[in-house]
Each structure stands twice: as C-alpha cells, then as structure tokens.
C-alpha positions, 0 to 999 in steps of 0.5 A: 533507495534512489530516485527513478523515474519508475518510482515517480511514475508510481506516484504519480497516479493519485489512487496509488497515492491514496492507497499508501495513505490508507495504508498508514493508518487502516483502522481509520481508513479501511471501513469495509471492515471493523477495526478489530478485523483490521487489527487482526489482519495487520497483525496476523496476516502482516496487511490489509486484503487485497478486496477490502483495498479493492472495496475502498478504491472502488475500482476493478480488482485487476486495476487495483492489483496492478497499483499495489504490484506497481507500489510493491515494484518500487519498494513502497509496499509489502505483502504476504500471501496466505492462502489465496489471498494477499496482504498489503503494508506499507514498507516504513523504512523505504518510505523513510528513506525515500522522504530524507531522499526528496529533501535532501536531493530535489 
C-alpha cells in the first residue's frame, strides 16, 4: 500500500473513521441487530449490511454508500454482494499494512 492523497482524504472525514472502527469489532458496535445476527452476517455474508452501517451512522444512505465506496477505493474495506444487498468488512491486511507505512515513512 502507498500513501496518496486520495487515502488520506478518505481519512480524513470522521464518519469514515468511525465506520472502520465499527467494523473492527461489530458485534459490540453494531446494535440495530443482535449479536448472533451479527455474527451470521460476518460470517456467511462475509460483513455487516449496508442499512445496519447506514443505521448506526445515522445519516442518508446515498452519504453512506458514498464513505463505504470511498474506504473500498483505497483498499480499506471489502465487500460482497448477495443479492440486492451488500456486505462491508474491513480489509485486515491493507490496514496492517498502511500502520507499518505511517510509522515508518511519516
């Protein structure tokens, strides 16, 4: 992973940032549903639904597809479609690996 300005702008907002520490661990932030819900949709639908992300942020849906397209763009989240609906994780290894980056090049 390099650094780029589109990452950092990314980063920048803080409901982006809020989104990839729900993400981190959802069965404690995501509340719209229980935690076996959550746990299902982790692990059978590989993330947590766009509309439980859109509940929690409280904000449009539209806005917060556009964050989750944005954090995808830069590599910091996944997703899987099932159906007409989508599924968002957090990709571990380019998280990891933008960590080592910061401390070692800023």
């Amino acid at each position: 992973m390099e650094l780029n300005e589109k990452l950092f702008k990314a980063l920048a907002n803080q409901t982006r940032l809020d989104i990839l520490q729900w993400l981190k661990d959802p069965e404690k932030e995501i509340t719209s549903v229980s935690c076996e819900t959550v746990r299902y949709m982790m692990t059978e639908k590989g993330g947590i639904c766009v509309q439980d992300i859109v509940k929690k942020a409280g904000l449009a849906q539209s806005t917060v597809s556009k964050y989750l397209s944005d954090l995808q763009d830069c590599g910091l989240l996944d997703s899987e479609r099932h159906g007409k609906w989508t599924y968002y994780r957090r990709n571990e290894t380019n998280l990891q690996a933008l960590a080592r980056l910061v401390a070692t090049a800023l």
